[in-house]
N, C-alpha and C positions, 0 to 999 in steps of 0.2 A: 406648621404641623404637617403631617403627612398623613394624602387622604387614604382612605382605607381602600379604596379603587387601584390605588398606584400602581404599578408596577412591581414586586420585589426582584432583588437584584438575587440570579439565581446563583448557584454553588458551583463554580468551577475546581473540577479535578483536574489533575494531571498525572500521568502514568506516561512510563516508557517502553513501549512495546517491543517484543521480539527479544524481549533482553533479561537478564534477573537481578540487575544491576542497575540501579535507576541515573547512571551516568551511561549505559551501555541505548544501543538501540534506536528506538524512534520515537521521540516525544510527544505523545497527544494529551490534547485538550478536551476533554470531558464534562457535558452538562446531561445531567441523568434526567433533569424535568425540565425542558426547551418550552414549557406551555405558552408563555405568557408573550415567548421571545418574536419579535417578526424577522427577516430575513437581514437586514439591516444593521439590527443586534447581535445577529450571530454571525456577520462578516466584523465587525467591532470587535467582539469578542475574539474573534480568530487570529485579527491584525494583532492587537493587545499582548495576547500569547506570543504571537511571531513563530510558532510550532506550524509545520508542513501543513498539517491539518487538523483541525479539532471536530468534533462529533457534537451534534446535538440531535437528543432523543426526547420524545413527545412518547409519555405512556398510550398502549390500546389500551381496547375494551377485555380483548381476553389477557390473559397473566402470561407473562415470557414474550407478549407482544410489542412493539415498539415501530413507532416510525423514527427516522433516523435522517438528517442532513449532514452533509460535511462539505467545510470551509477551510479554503486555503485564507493567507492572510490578502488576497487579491481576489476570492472570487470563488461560488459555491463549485464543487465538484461532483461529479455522479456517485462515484463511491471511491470509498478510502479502505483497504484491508487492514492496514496498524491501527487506525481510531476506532476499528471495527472490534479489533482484539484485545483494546483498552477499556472499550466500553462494556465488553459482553464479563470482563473477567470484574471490573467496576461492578457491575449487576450481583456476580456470582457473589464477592464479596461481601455484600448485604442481604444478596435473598438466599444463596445457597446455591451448588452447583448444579450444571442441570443445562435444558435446552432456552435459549433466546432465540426469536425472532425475528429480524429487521426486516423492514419493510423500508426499502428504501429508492429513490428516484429512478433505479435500474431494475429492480425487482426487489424480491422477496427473497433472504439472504438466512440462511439457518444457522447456529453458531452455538456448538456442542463447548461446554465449559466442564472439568474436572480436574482433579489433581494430577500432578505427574509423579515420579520417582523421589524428585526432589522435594517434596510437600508445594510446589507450586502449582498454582491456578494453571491449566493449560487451554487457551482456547483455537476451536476448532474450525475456522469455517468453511461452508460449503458455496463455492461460485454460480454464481449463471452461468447458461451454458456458453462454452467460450468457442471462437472463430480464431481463424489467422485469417490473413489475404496480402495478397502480393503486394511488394513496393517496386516503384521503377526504379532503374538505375539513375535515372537524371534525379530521383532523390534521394537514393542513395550517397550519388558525388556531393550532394548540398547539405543532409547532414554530415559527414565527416568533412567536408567543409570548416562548417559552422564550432566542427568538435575540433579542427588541427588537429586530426586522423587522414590518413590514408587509405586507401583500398589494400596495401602491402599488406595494411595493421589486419585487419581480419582473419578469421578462423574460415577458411574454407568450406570446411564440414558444417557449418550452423549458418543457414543461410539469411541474412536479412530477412524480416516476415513485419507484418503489422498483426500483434497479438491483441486480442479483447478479452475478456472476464469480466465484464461490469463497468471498463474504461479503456482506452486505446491506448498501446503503447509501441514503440517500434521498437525491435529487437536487432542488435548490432551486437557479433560477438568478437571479443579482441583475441586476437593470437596470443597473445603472450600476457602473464601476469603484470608485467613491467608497463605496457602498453593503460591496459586497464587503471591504472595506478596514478598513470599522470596526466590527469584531466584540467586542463584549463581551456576553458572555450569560451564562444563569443554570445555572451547571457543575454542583450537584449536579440542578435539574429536569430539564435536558437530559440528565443520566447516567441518571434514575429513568426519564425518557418514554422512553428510546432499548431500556435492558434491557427493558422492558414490551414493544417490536415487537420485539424481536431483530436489531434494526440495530447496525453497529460504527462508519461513520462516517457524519457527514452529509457529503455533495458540495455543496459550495458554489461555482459558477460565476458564471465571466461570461466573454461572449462579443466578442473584440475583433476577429476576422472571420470568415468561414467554415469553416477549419481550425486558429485557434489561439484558446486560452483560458487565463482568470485563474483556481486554483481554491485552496480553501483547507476544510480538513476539520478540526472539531471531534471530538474525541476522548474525549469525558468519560470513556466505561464502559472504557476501558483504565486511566485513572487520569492522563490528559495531556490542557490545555486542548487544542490543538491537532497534528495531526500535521504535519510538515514537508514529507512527499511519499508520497502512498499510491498504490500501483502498483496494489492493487487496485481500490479505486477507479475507478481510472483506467479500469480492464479494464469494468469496470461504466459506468462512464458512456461508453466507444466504443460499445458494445451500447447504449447507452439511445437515441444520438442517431443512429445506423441504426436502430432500431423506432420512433422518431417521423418517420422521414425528413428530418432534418436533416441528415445525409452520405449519400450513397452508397459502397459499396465498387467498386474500388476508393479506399481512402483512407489519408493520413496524416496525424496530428493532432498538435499540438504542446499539450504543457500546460507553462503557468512553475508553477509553487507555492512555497509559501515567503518569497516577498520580502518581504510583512509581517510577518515573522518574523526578517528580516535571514538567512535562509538558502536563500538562492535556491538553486532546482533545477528539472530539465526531465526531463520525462516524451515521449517520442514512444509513440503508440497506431497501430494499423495494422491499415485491415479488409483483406480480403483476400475478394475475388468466390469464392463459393461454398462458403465456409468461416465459418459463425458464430463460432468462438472469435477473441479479439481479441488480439493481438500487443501487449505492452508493454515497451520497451526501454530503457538510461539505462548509463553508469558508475559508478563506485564506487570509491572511493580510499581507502587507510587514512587514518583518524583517529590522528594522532603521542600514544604514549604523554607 
């Protein structure tokens, strides 16, 4: 018999963010009541999935509140943008569109949910405030290295930066489409050089005009060649390209990622005059059991 104390096993969702297409985009894993779960459980859970990152949310006390963790299938992260916008549009689905809260390991994350054009859920969120800061050349030469890139391969104009929003990422931008395109690199060197800075992804860009770009992030230290569509990321690199003055705000930026992957999805970013935190928005549709 099973004691009334036990444990219940809770409800895993899954949704594919960024995308309207539940084979498009970035697949996360979603647990809307994490009560019961310890840390343990929800790396279990995370591995089980095999998804970049899955989301576990603990109700507050006030309504639209939530505390929130995210797990790779190797290891808790500080924040996840696409589990972010799987979970908030998960919420809206059940309680109604509207504002969410996260309250999560890097702060307190707001996340505007409403419909778009297309009758989809669109969700909204609002970053930490985000930094860049220099990288050296001698790690510059060690990840493109580790990537079987060049220094040639680079975009001149978009300079190497280490961007933050909530997670650290280094931003490397390729010259050419072609470049971008064909990534094979070395997963456990890139996993060992990446934990050593405390980076979670690399941003790998390319620029096809002044407001839109190709981007594609390797993922070793979560335990995934690559991610499908990283919203933080994304938060991270609108901040990077307002402090090298590559846009001004106001701005809005379109990112594709994915299509090398066969799971195309679309990021929009949005500065906003007078406000550093950077706006990242997308839909999110159930993945069919």
């Amino acid at each position: 018999m099973t004691s009334d104390s036990a444990p219940r096993t809770p409800e895993i969702l899954r949704y594919a963010a960024f995308a309207a297409d539940p084979a498009g985009g970035n697949p996360a894993g979603v647990v809307l009541d994490a009560t019961e779960l310890d840390a343990g459980a929800m790396l279990g859970i995370a591995a089980g999935l095999g998804y970049s990152e899955s989301a576990f949310l603990t109700p507050g006390t006030a309504p639209g509140h939530h505390a929130v963790r995210y797990f790779s299938p190797l290891m808790e992260v500080p924040f996840c943008g696409h589990a972010t916008v799987a979970s908030a549009v998960a919420l809206a689905e059940r309680e109604g569109p509207g504002l969410f809260t996260f309250h999560t390991g890097v702060g307190e994350v707001p996340v505007e949910v409403g419909q778009d054009g297309s009758g989809l859920l669109r969700a909204t969120l609002t970053s930490l405030a985000p930094h860049t800061e220099p990288v050296t050349e001698a790690d510059v030469e060690q990840a493109l290295t580790l990537l079987g890139w060049a220094a040639a391969d680079l975009d001149p104009e978009l300079p190497p930066r280490i961007a933050y929003a909530g997670a650290r990422h280094l931003v490397l931008a390729a010259g050419s489409r072609a470049r971008l395109a064909d990534l094979d690199y070395d997963f456990d060197g890139l996993a060992a050089w990446m934990t050593a800075r405390d980076l979670i992804t690399l941003q790998l860009v390319w620029r096809e005009d002044a407001h839109t770009f190709h981007v594609r992030d390797p993922f070793p230290v979560g335990g995934v060649v690559e991610d499908p569509a990283t919203g933080a990321a994304a938060a991270a690199f609108g901040a990077y390209l307002r402090e090298i003055g590559a846009v001004k705000a106001p701005a809005e930026l379109t990112l594709h990622q994915g299509e090398d992957l066969g799971r195309p999805g679309e990021l929009r970013v949005a500065l906003h005059e007078g406000d550093d935190r950077v706006r990242v928005s997308g839909t999110a549709v159930v993945i069919p059991a």
